[in-house]
N, C-alpha and C positions, 0 to 999 in steps of 0.2 A: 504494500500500500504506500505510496506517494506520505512522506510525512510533511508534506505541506498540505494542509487542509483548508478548505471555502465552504461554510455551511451557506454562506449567502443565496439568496434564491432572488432571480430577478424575472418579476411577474409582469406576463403580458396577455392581455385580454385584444384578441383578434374580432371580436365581435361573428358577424355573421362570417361565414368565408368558405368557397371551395373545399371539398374534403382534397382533393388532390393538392389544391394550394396548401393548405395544413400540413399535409404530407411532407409536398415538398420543403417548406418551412422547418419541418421537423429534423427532416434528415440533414438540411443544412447547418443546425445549430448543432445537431448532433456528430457530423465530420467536424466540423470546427473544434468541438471538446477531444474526442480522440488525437486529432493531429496534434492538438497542447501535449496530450499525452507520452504520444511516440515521438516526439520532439524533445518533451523532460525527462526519458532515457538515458540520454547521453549526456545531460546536466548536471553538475552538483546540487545537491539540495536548495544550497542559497540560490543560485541560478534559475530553477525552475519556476516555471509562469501556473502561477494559480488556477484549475481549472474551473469555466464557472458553470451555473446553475441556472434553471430556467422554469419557470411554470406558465402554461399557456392554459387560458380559458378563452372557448369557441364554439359557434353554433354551426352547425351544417344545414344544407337543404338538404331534400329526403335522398337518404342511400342506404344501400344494403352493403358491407363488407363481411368476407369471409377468410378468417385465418387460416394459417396454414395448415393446422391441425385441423378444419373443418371441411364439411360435405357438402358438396352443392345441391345435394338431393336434401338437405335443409332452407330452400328455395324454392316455395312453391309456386311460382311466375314466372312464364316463359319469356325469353327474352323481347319477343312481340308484346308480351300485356306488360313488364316493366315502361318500356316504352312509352307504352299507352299512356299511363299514370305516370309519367315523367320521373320514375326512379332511379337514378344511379344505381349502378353494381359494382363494385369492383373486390379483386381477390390483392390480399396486404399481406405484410411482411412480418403482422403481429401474431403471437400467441392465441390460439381459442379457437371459437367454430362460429356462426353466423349470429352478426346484431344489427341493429337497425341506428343510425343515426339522423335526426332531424329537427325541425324549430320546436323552442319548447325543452332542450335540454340544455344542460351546461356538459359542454364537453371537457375534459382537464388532460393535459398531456404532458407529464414532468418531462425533462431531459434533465436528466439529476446524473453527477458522477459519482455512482454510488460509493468510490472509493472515499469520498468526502465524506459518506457518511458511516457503511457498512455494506460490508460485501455478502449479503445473503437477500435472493431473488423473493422466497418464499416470506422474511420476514418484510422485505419492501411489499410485496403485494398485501398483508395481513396491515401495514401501515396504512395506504392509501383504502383500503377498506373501513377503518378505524375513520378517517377524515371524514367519510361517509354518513358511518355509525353515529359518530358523536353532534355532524349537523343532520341529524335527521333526530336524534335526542331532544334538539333544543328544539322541533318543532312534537314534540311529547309524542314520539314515533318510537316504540323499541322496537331495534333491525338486530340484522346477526348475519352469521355464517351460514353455510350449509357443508358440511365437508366435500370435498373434490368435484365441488361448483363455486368459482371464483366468483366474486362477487354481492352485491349486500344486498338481503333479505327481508321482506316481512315473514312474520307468522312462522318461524321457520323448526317450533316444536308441531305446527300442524302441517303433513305433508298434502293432503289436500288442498290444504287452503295458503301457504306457504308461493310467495309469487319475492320476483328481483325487481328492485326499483333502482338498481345500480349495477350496468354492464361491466365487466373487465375486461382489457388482456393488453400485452405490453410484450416491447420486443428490448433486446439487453444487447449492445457491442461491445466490449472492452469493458464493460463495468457503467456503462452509458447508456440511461435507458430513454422510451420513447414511447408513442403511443400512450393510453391510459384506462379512461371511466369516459360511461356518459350515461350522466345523470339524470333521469325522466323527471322534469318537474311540473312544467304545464305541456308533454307531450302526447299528440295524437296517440293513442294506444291500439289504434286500429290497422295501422301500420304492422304492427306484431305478427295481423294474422295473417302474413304473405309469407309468416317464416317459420322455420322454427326452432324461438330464440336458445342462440349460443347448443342447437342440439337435445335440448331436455324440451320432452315430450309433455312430461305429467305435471308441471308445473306453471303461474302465470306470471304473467307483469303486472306493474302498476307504475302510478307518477305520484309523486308531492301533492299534486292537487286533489288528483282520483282520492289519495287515503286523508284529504283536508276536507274532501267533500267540498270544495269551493272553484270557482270557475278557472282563477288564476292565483299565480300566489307568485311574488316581488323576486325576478329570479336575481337580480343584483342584490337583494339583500340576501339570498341563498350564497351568491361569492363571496361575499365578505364571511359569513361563518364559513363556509370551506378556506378559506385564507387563512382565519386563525387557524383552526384546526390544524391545516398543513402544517402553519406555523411550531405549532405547540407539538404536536406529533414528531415530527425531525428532527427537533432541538429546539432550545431556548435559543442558540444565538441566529436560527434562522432569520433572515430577514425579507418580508417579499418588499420588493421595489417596482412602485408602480410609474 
């Protein structure tokens, strides 16, 4: 591990935007931290360049993405009917099996060097679920886990009734990650049924608003608790910069 450390995190909120713009977005900050990397190889300690940190929050128009690990036959729309309904499709570079992104969520996509914080994949994702958990607490919502379904839960000592109101999956270079969550808050949920989400059959979704029972609900004030949470989650000396 690099013994020069940056907990710093510099947040940037893209608003609406292309998923492939994001994408490409993503991968560009994310070579940038790597090259710091394989550059402070050859460096003395005092020499080496800090590498930094990033949190992106952003909204997509409607698209369906499928990870590596997943099945296109979790796509129930033929290329003619996506079309039709003006849906993007496209297959990513992230972790997981099929989800839907669209207006209405907050998307979050760290590019964090996880050497700045800790090098375990399994406890990052259990973090950025926690972000989740603890703003969806403060609107008096208890979520959770589900074992070997990434991602944050209602209901989820009842497996009937047991639905994700928070997608995962995330890809890792060098200790550099990318991709992330996308968070249903005021989203169409009818979207869902073109698919089937992340793979699991027996379970549903939901949004922030669906379990408020109210029509909309302030998704900027849903970032600012996700901001602290991240905050307080990663460390004290995190700092987002807006």
């Amino acid at each position: 591990m690099n013994s020069k450390l940056n907990k710093e995190v510099q947040f940037i909120d893209l608003g609406k935007i292309d998923f492939n713009e994001a994408w490409e977005y993503q991968t560009k900050l994310l070579k940038g931290i790597v090259d710091i990397k394989i550059a402070n190889r050859n460096k003395d300690i005092e020499e080496q360049i800090l590498t930094p940190n990033y949190l992106i929050f952003c909204e997509h128009p409607h698209i369906y993405t499928l990870g590596k690990s997943g099945s296109e036959e979790n796509i129930l729309l033929s290329n003619d009917q996506l079309k039709k309904e003006n849906i993007q499709f496209e297959k990513i570079n992230r972790g997981g099996d099929i989800t839907y992104h669209g207006p209405g969520q907050v998307v979050g996509y760290p590019i964090l060097d996880l050497e700045n914080f800790f090098t375990d994949i399994h406890k990052y994702l259990r973090f950025l679920e926690e972000c989740i958990i603890k703003t969806l607490n403060e609107y008096g919502l208890e979520a959770g886990r589900i074992e070997k379904a990434t991602g944050v839960w209602l209901d989820i000592d009842k497996n009937e009734r047991a639905r994700k109101i928070c997608a995962m999956g995330i890809r890792c270079s060098r200790w550099v990650t990318m991709h992330g969550w996308a968070f249903n808050i005021n989203t169409d949920l009818s979207y869902f049924k073109n698919i089937i989400p992340c793979g699991i059959e027996d379970k549903g979704v939901t949004s922030l608003s669906t379990e408020l029972e109210t029509d909309s609900v302030d998704i900027e004030e849903v970032k600012r608790k996700l901001l602290y949470h991240f905050s307080a989650i990663f460390g004290g000396d995190v700092k987002i910069i807006t």
